[in-house]
C-alpha positions, 0 to 999 in steps of 0.5 A: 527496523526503526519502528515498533509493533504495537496494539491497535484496539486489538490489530497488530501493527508495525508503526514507525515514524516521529510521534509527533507527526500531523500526517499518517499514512497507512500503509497496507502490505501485500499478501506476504505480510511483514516481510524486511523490504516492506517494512524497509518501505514503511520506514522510507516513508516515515523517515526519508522526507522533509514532513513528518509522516506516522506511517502505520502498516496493520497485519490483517492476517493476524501472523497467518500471511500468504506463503511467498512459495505460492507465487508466481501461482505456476502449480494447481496446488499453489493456485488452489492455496492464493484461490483460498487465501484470497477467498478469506481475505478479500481486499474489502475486508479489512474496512471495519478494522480500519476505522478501528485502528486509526481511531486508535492510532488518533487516540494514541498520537494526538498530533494525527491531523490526516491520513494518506494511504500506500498499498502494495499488490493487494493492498492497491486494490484495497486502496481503490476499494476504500477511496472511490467509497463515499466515506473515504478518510484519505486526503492522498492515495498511493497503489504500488504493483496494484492487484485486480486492476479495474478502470471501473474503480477509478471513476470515483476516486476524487483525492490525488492518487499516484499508481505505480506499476509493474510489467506484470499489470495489465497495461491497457487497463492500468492506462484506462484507470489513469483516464477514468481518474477525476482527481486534478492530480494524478501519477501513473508510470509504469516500471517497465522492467520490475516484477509485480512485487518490487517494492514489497516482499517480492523484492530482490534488493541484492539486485542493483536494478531493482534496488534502485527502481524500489528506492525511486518508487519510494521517492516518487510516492513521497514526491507526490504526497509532498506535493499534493497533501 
């Protein structure tokens, strides 16, 4: 862990990088939390590319996370719990405290001159939700294994969005989505052999495979934002 947990005007949040960085990235966990191979990821992006980038990762659900037991959903007892968990913590929800916290996070490192957003599984619909709306803050966008894929959110994303997927979306919608996006810059893959997960808490880095596919997905989201911001 290279970075520190700090207050954001009341949201907890994990922020690594170099203070004196001109681009932010918010970086929106999956439904786990903070678990070591997404705060590995956070670290990556702060510290694995020739731009600087301030990388912040709030904890929306204030130290009260999913259990990684729950998934995949397999039981009516773990499907009931994500049915709950999901009902209380809607993507859209975190919308108020993000104009907080950047606000914040501006206040406390002058040098911010933008942001670009990551979102892991939940967070890639986040992610949709908060670009394709009119006021979006966000120069770039990155979706990770997205959550709740819908082409219908792509038609108003305009900013350079890269979308990398696992073999557990849905791929006739993830292709759609590619399609409906009116950016000039796009990336959409697939990782065909990873699991809805691989770059976040779902991740076995023991794995060989996986540990290089999530090493690549992170160099591909860089790659992209180095190139399109």
């Amino acid at each position: 862990m290279k970075g520190k947990y700090e207050n954001l005007d009341g949201t907890k949040a994990y922020v690594t990088g170099p203070d004196d960085a001109t681009k932010a990235i918010i970086f929106i966990f999956d439904i786990f939390g903070y678990f070591p191979q997404t705060i590995q990821g956070a670290d990556i992006l702060a510290f694995s590319s020739d731009t600087k980038y301030k990388v912040v990762m709030p904890d929306w659900f204030d130290d009260n996370p999913a259990d990684i037991t729950w998934y995949p959903p397999d039981t009516p007892e773990k499907q009931e719990n994500l049915g709950r968990f999901f009902k209380k913590n809607g993507p859209q929800s975190i919308k108020p405290r993000l104009v907080s916290v950047i606000k914040a996070a501006e206040t406390k490192y002058s040098s911010i001159q933008s942001w670009g957003i990551v979102g892991l599984c939940w967070g890639g619909k986040a992610v949709s939700l908060l670009t394709s709306a009119d006021d979006n803050p966000f120069k770039v966008a990155a979706e990770c294994h997205p959550a709740m894929v819908s082409a219908a959110d792509a038609e108003s994303i305009k900013i350079p969005l890269c979308m990398l997927a696992s073999m557990d979306e849905p791929v006739d919608e993830v292709k759609k989505f590619e399609e409906n996006l009116k950016a000039s810059t796009k990336h959409v893959e697939i990782f065909g052999d990873q699991i809805h997960g691989w770059m976040g808490a779902r991740s076995n880095l023991e794995d060989e495979r996986v540990k290089s596919e999530y090493v690549r997905g992170y160099k591909t989201l860089l790659d992209f934002f180095a190139k399109n911001w």
